[in-house]
N, C-alpha and C positions, 0 to 999 in steps of 0.2 A: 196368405200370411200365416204363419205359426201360431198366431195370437187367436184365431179362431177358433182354433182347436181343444181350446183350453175351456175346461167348463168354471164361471163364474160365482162366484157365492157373495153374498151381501157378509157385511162385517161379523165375525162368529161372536158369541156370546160371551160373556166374562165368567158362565164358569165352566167353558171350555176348556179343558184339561188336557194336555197332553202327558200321559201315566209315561212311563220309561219299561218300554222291553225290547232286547235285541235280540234279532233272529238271530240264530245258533250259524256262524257262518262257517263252522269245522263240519258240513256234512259229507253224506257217503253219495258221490255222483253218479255213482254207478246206474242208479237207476231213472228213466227216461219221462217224461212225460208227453203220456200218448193219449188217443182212444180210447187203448184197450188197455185194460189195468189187468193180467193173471199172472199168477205164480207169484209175486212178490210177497208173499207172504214169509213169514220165518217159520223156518219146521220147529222149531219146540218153544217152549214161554221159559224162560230162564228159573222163573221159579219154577216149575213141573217140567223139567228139560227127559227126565227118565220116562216118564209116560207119554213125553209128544214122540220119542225119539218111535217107538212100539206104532203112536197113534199121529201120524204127520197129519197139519191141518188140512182143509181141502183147499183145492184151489178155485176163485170164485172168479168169473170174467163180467166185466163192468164195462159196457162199452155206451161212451158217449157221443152225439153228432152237435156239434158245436155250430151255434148260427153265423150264418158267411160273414155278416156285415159283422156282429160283434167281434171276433175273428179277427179281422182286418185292422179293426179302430182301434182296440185292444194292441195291435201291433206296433199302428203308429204310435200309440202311446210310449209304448217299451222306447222305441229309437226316442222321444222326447226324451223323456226320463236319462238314456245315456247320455244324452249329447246335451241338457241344459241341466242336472240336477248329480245326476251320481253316473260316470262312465263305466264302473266296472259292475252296473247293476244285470243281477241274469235274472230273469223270470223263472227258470226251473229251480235257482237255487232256492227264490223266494218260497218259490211252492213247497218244497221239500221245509223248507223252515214253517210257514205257515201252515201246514200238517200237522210238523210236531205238538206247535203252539197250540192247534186247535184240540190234538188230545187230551194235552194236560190240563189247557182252561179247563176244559168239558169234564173230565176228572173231578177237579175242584168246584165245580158245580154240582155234581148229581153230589156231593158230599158238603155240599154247603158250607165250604171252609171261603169265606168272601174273604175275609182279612188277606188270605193267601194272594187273590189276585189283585194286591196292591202293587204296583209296576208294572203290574200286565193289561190290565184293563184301564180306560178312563175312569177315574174318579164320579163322574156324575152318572156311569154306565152302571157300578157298581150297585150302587143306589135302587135302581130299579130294579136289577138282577135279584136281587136280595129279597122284594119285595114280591119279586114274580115266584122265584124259586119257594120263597114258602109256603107261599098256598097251595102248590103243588101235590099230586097223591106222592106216594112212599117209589113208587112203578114208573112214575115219570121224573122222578128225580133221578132214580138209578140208569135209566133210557138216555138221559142226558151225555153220560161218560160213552167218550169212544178211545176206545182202545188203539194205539198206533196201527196194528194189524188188523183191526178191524176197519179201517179206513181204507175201501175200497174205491176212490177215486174222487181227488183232488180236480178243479179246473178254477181259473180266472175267471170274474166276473167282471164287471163294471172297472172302470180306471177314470179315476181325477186326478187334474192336476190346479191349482186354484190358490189365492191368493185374499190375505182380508185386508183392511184399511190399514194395517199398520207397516203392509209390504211382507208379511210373512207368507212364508213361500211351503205348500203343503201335498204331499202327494197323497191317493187313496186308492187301494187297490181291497176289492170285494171279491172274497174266498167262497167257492160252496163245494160243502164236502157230502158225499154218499160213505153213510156209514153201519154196519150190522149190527144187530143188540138181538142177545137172548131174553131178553126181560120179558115177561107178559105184559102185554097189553090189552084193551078192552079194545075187541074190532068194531066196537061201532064209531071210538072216537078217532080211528086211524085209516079211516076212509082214503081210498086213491096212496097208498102203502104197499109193499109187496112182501110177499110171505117166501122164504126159502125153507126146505130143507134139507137138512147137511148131513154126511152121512161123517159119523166122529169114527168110524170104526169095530170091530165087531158086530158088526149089526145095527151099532146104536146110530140113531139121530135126532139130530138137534131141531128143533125149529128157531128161524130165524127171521128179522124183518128187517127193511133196507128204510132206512133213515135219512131225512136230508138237513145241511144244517147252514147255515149262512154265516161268516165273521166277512169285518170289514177292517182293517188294517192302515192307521194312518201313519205318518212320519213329515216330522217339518223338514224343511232343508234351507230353511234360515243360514245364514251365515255365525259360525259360531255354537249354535244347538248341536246338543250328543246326536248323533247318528241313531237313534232310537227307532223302532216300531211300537205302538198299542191298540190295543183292540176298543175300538169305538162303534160297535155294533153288534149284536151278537143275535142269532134267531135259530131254532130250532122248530121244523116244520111241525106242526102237532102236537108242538111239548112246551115252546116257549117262544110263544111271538110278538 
């Protein structure tokens, strides 16, 4: 039966918050999600478009092996999800949307502008974020922000689908992103982390370190409720967890 499939949750809490953000769904589909994430990069940053055009960035390959069984569950989920909840729903578009989302939250994070992520984030997530982000050094705040192109690969994580006492009806899909920062960091607290370095051009390069970051993505599908997504979880391996 279909009903087994479905992971269970006890009554959620009253100050369980559903915040309002919609994934951007004018994306560019051009681009596939695979494995192997290279090239996708853009040759210049709009603002410095003169110097990337001289200096193109490099290109970095990010290849991931995905476990079979989640893989699979993960699948079935998507076909629930069309056929009992939203029909025209794509996981790649998702992806490409929950990328975005994840740069800009992570933006307004290492920059400590919370008020910003009013609609994006849950209200009671905010709270903590607030409280975590400040105690933070100056180096792990700025480590926080990833940059759209520095977002080297996107994959699914986990998938709910689950229901509370009052019949509402809620899906959750868990984002983890691999993402690059020039920032300094202190290598003793970055243990099991990896170090690149990039060659920028003339000679020069960069050092860089590969980042992982976790958001979890909820949306009711109540009858009647906006069509919304928000961020009800957020974890930065190293930096915020």
């Amino acid at each position: 039966m279909v009903s087994v499939l479905f992971r269970c949750y006890p009554r959620l809490p009253s100050s369980f918050t559903l915040a309002r953000f919609v994934l951007n769904q004018n994306l560019v589909r051009s681009q596939r999600c695979c494995l192997v994430r290279a090239g996708n990069l853009p040759a210049r940053r709009t603002y410095s478009s003169e110097r990337d055009q001289h200096h193109p960035k490099p290109k970095v390959v990010v290849v991931g092996i995905p476990n079979p069984f989640i893989w699979f569950r993960t699948r079935i989920y998507y076909f629930l999800i069309r056929t009992y909840f939203d029909k025209e729903f794509s996981i790649d578009e998702f992806t490409e949307g929950a990328k975005q989302a994840f740069s800009h939250v992570s933006r307004l994070l290492s920059r400590c502008q919370f008020e910003a992520l009013e609609g994006l984030v849950a209200k009671d997530l905010i709270g903590k974020l607030e409280q975590k982000c400040g105690s933070l050094p100056c180096s792990y705040q700025r480590a926080l922000c990833a940059e759209l192109e520095d977002v080297m690969y996107t994959t699914p994580g986990d998938v709910g689908i689950f229901y509370d006492d009052d019949g509402r009806k809620f899906v959750s899909i868990l984002m983890r992103f691999w993402y690059l920062t020039s920032v300094g960091l202190p290598d003793d607290s970055m243990e099991g982390t990896r170090m690149f370095t990039v060659s920028i051009g003339d000679g020069e390069t960069e050092a860089k370190r590969l980042l992982t970051a976790i958001y979890e993505f909820q949306r009711e599908f109540t009858k009647g409720v906006a069509p919304d997504w928000t961020i009800t979880r957020i974890e930065h391996s190293k930096l915020l967890d």
